[in-house]
N, C-alpha and C positions, 0 to 999 in steps of 0.2 A: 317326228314326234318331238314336243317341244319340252325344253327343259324344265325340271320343276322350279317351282319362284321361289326362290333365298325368302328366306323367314327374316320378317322386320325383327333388327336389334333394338329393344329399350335402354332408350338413353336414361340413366337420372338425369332431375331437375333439381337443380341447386336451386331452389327459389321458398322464398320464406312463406309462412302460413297464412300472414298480416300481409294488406298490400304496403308499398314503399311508404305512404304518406302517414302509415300510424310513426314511425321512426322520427316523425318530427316534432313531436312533442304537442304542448300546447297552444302553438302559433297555429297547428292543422286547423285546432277544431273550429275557429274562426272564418276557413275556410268552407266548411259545411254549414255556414248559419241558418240553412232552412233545417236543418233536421235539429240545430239547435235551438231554433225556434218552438219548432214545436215539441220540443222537453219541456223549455218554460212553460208556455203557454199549458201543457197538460199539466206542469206541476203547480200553478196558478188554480189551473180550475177546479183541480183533486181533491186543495187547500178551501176551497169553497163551495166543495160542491153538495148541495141539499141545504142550501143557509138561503135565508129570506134577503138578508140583508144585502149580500154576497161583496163585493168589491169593497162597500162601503165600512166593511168592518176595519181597511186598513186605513181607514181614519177616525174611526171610533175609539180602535184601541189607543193609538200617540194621544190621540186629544184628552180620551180617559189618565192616561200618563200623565200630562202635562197639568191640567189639573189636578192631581193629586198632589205632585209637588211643589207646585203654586200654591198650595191648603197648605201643606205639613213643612216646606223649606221656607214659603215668602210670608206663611202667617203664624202658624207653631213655632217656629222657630226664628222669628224674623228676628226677633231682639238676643237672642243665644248667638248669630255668627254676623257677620260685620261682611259679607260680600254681598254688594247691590245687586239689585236681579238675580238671587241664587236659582231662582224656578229655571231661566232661562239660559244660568252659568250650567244646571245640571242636566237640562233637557239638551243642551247643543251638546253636551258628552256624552249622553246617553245614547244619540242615535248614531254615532262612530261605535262607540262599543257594541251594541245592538246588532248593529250591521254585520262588524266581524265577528262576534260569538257565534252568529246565525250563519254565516257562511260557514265557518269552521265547523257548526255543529253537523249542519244538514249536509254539507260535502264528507264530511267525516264517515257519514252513513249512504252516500249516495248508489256505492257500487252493488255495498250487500242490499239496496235496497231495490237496487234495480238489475239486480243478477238477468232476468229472463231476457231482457235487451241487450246486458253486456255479453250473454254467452250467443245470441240472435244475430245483434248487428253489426258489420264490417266500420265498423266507426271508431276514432281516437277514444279511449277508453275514459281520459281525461277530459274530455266533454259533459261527467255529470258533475265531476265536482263542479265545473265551471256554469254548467246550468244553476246547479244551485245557487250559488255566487250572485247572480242576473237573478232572478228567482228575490234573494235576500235585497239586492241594489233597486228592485220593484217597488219592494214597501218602504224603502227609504224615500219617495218621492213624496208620499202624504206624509211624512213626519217631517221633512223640512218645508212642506208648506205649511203645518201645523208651527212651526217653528218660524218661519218668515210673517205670520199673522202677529203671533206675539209680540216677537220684536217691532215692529213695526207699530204697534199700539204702546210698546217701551218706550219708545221715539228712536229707534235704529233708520239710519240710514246707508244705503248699502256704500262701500269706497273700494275702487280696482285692487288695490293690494289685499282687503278683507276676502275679496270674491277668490283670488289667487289664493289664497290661505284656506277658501273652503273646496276647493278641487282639489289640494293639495291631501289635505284629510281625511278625503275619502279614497284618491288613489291610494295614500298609502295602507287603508283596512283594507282595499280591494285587493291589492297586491298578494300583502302578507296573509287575509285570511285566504283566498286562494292557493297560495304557497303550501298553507300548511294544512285548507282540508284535500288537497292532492296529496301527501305525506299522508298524512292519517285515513284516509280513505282505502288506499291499498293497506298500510299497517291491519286496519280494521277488516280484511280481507281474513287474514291468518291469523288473527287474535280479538274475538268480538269484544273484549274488554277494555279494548280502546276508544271506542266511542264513548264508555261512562267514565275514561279518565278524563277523556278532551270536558265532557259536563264538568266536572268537579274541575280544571285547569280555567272553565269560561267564570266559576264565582271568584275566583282569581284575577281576574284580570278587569271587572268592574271596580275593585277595589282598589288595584294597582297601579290606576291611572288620575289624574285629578277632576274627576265628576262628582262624588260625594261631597270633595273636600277643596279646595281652591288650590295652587299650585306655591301659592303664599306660603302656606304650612307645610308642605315639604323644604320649602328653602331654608322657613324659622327652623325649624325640628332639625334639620342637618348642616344650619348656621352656613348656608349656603352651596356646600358638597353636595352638588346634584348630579353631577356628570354620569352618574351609574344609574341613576333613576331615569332621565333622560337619554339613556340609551335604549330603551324601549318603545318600539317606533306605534304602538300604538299611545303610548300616552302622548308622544307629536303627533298624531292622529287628533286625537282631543284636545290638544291646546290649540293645534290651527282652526280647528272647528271654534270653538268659543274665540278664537280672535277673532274669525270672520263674523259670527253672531253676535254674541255676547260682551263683548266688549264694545260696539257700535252702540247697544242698546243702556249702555252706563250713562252717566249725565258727563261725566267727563273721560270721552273713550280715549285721547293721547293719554290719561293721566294712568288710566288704568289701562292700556296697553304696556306702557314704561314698569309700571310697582309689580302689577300681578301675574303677566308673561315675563318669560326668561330673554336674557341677551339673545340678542341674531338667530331672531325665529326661522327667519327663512332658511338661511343655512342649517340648524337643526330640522327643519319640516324636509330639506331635501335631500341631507344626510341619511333619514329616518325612510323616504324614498326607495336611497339608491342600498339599503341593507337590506328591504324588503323587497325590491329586487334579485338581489345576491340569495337569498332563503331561497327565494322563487323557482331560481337555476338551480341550487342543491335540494329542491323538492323535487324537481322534474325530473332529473340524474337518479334520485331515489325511484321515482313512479318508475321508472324507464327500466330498472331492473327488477322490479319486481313483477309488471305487470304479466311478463310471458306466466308465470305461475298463477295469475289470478280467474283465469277461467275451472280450473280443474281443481279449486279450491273451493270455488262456488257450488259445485254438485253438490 
């Protein structure tokens, strides 16, 4: 008669909830770009869906923009302010601020808005802000061809270092609004009254940069002492944008690169870079602790 069988011991399993590749932040979700894909792509067609017009509205609305302020900066007010081309100084800053308000805002909202995927799918969590992000980097395409039309009938011509100064511009809102709708997205997890401070922080920051106003009048007004104004990497956001556009399209673009841009652009455009960088890393340090607690927040 044969012995009876030793009963299997359960072992635990030291092993975590998340597979290993959520632990690495937001370099993963690059890694998945078909399922990042079609985040966008759904969040594109959500944004249009039941419109006659559909795709074409993201040129309707910059070009509606663009003439307006062409109306009320280059012809109400043409003879009140003394910058050439204002239409074109405020629309090349307009679609840097634009851009990052809109990433910030709608990554801001991304998670609670997409809770039934986030508690669903085995996927980096930081994947919607960053759809978002792509999402907002989309309609940025028809507002700088709306913008390359204009200038261009300004008599802009494009030059290597201008081109270099508008990639520059936009990594840096891509960056930093990244950075901080990852930040405020989980915040907004555990506190929904974050998302309508980041709103009220975005009228903030169209003001705070030099789109309304030329970059002149903050040097006069602080008789030169800009160095704390210019720490703000989205206003070198907007100045490398208007040097790459806007200043090409003046009658005399050396003249007004030297008077109306600050000393050693480039050194402040890559300074303004590598801090929104640095945000970058202590938003993701942030996401990275918070996010174990953001499923069971969502119920």
């Amino acid at each position: 008669m044969s012995a009876p069988a030793t009963p299997m011991r359960r072992r635990p399993v030291d092993a975590p909830l998340r597979p290993p590749w959520s632990e690495q932040g937001i370099l993963e979700v690059f890694r998945h770009r078909y399922i990042l894909s079609l985040l966008v792509r759904r969040e594109i067609a959500a944004r249009y869906q039941g419109s006659v017009l559909g795709l074409l509205w993201s040129y309707v609305n910059p070009l509606s923009q663009f003439f307006i302020y062409y109306f009320v900066m280059g012809i109400l007010f043409g003879r009140a302010q003394r910058t050439e081309d204002f239409a074109v100084h405020v629309f090349a800053g307009l679609i840097v601020v634009h851009f990052f308000t809109e990433t910030m805002n709608a990554g801001t909202r991304s998670i609670v808005r997409n809770k039934s995927l986030v508690q669903k799918m085995a996927v980096p969590r930081e994947m919607f802000p960053v759809a978002s992000m792509l999402v907002s980097l989309f309609h940025v395409v028809p507002q700088v061809a709306i913008l390359l039309v204009a200038t261009l009938i300004s008599g802009w011509r494009p030059d290597a270092m201008g081109l270099v100064f508008g990639v520059l511009g936009l990594l840096i809102s891509m960056t930093l609004g990244t950075a901080l709708a990852l930040m405020f997205s989980a915040a907004n997890v555990f506190l929904r009254d974050v998302s309508n401070a980041v709103n009220v922080l975005s009228n903030f920051v169209r003001f705070g940069v030099p789109m309304m106003y030329p970059y002149t009048l903050v040097a006069q007004r602080f008789h030169g002492h800009t160095s704390i104004y210019l720490l703000n990497p989205i206003t070198e956001a907007v100045l490398a944008f208007q040097r790459a556009f806007w200043v090409g399209a003046t009658s005399h673009p050396a003249h007004t690169a030297h008077i109306d841009m600050p000393p050693n652009m480039l050194w402040l455009s890559l300074r303004a870079l590598v801090i929104s960088l640095v945000i970058l890393a202590i938003a993701q340090s942030t996401f990275t602790r918070l996010e174990r607690r953001i499923p069971e927040r969502l119920l």
